[in-house]
SENUFI-81650 format. One line per field, with one value per residue (C-alpha): residue number from 0; x, y, z. Coordinates in pm, whole numbers. Layout:
# residues N
n <- NUM, ...
xx <- X, ...
yy <- Y, ...
zz <- Z, ...
# end
This chain:
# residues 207
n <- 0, 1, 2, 3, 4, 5, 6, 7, 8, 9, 10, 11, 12, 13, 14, 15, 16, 17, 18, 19, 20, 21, 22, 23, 24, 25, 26, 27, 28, 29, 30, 31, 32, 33, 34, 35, 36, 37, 38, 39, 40, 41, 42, 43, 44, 45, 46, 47, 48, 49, 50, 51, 52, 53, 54, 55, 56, 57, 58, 59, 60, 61, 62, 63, 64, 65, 66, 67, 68, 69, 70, 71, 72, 73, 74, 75, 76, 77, 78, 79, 80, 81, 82, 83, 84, 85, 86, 87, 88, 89, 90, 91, 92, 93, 94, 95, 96, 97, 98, 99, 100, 101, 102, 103, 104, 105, 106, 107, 108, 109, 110, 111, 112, 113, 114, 115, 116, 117, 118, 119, 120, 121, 122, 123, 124, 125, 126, 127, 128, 129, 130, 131, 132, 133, 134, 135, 136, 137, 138, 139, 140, 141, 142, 143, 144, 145, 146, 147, 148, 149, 150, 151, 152, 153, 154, 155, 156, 157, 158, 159, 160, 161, 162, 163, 164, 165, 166, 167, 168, 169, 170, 171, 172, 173, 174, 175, 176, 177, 178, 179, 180, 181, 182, 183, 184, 185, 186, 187, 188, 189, 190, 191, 192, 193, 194, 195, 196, 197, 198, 199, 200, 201, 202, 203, 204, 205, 206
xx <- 2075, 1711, 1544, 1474, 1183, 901, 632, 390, 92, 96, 8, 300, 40, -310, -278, 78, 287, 208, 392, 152, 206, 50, -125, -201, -242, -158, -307, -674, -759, -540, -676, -335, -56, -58, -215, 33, 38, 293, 326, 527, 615, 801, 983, 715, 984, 1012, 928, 1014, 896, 841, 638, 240, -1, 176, -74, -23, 363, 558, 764, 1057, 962, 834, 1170, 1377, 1150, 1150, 1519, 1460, 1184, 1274, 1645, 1462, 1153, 1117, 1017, 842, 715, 584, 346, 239, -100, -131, -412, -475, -592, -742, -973, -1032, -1157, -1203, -1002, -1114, -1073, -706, -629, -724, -521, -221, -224, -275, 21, 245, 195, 253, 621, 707, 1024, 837, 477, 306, 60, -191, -267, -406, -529, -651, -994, -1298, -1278, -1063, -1096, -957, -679, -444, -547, -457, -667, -729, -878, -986, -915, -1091, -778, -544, -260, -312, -341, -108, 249, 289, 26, 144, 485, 293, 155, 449, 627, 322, 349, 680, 697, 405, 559, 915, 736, 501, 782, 1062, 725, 646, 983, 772, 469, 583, 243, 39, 256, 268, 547, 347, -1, 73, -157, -443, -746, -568, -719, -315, -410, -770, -672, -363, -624, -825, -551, -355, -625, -544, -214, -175, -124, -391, -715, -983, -1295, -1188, -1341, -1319, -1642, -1485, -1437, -1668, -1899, -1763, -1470, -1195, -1445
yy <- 1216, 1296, 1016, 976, 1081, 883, 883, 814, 967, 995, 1372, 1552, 1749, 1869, 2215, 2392, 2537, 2344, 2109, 1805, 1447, 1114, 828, 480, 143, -202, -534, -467, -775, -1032, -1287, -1213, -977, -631, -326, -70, 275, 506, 875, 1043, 1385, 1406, 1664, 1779, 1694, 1307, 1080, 697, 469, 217, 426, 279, 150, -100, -368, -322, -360, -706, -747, -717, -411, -258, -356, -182, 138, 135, 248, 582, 638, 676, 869, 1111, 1138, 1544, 1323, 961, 709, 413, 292, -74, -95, -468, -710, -665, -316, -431, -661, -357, -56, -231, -244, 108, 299, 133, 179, 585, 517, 397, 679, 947, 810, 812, 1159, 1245, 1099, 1260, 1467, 1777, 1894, 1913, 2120, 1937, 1536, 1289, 1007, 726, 612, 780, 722, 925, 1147, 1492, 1540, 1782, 2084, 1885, 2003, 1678, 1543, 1175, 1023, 697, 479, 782, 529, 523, 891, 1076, 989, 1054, 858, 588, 612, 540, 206, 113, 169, 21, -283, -335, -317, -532, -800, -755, -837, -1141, -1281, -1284, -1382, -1666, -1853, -1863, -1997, -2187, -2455, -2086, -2027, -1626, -1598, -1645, -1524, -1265, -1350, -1312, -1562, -1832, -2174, -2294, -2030, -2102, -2517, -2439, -2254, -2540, -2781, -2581, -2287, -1942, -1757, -1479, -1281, -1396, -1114, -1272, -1067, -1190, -1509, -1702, -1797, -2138, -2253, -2410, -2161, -2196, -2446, -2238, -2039
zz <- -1155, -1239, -1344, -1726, -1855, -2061, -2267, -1972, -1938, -1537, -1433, -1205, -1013, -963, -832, -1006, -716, -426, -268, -302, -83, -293, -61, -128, 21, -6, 143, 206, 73, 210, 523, 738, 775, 819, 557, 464, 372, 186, 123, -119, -243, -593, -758, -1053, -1342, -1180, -1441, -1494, -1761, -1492, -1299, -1291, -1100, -896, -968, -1304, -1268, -1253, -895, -1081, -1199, -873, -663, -996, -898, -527, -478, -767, -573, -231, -417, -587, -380, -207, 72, 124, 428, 473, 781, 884, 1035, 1199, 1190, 1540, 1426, 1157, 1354, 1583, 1388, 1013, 697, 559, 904, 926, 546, 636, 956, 782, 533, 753, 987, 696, 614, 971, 885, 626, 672, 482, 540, 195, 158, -52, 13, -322, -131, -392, -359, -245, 106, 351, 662, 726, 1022, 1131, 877, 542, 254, -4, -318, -312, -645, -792, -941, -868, -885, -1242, -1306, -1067, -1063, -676, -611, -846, -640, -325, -475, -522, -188, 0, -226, -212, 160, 217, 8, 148, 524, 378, 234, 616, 800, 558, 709, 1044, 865, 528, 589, 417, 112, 171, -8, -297, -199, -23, 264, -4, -4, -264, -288, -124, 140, 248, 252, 475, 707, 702, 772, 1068, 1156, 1195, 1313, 1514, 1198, 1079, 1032, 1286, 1134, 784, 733, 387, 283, 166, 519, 712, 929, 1330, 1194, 1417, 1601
# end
């Protein structure tokens, strides 16, 4: 069954007739875990009165959404890029990374990318569009947000049983006041981000 359609003001499509992939990101702010990446292609009559920005959604929301998504989604992947990584080419390079890698997985080849932001790199013949706070405008990028997000989460949240001293099932791995003391108190993990630093610790405390 389709899903229902809304009064939301998300756009199906920039260019009519082609078979277009939305790309977004989630967790390049966070001090540990890893950044992900989604990719989705949508029918052009999808619509959902949940679908949004994920940031602007509740979690509640976002886990309703995930499941329509990846049922009615033409096509959709996800891609983890770790912190190793991270640490090794920087946050933008493996937020690109990630993106690209997901659209390498997808089980049809679009022929058009929307990659939110205003960052990206070309690869393997794609033509794009970058799009400042596309999330918010395009619905298949919107449904990437949401994928990346809800991934992200669902792996901050198992590896937060290793590590309950950090609270991550709560921030996230993002640089909370809980998170930055726990750092303080126990140091850094090894999912920890090594070139992200919080300014709030001590210069050369772990180093």
């Amino acid at each position: 069954m389709r899903a229902i359609i809304s009064k939301q003001l998300l756009k199906p499509y920039l260019n009519e007739g082609l078979v277009e992939a939305g790309c977004d990101e989630a967790g390049r702010g966070p001090l540990a875990g890893p950044v992900y990446a989604a990719a989705v292609i949508l029918p052009p009559d999808f619509r959902h009165p949940l679908l949004n920005d994920s940031k602007q959604m509740s979690a509640k929301a976002r886990e309703q959404l995930r499941p329509i998504i990846e049922k009615e989604a033409i096509a959709w992947a996800v891609e983890a890029v770790s912190a190793e990584e991270i640490d090794e080419i920087n946050i933008l390079a493996a937020s690109i990374a990630g993106m690209q890698r997901a659209v390498r997985k997808l089980s049809v080849r679009p022929d058009f990318l929307l990659i939110d932001g205003n960052r990206f790199k070309p690869f393997d013949g794609y033509p794009y569009k970058t799009i400042v706070h596309g999330d918010a405008l395009y619905a298949s990028i919107a449904a990437a947000s949401v994928l990346a997000k809800t991934y992200r989460d669902e792996f901050m949240i198992k590896l937060a049983s290793e590590y309950p001293e950090y609270g991550w099932e709560r921030n996230m791995g993002y640089p909370t006041a809980e998170h930055i003391e726990a750092i303080r108190l126990y140091g850094y993990t090894p999912w920890h981000r090594q070139t992200f630093r919080p300014k709030a610790l001590e210069p050369g405390l772990f180093d």
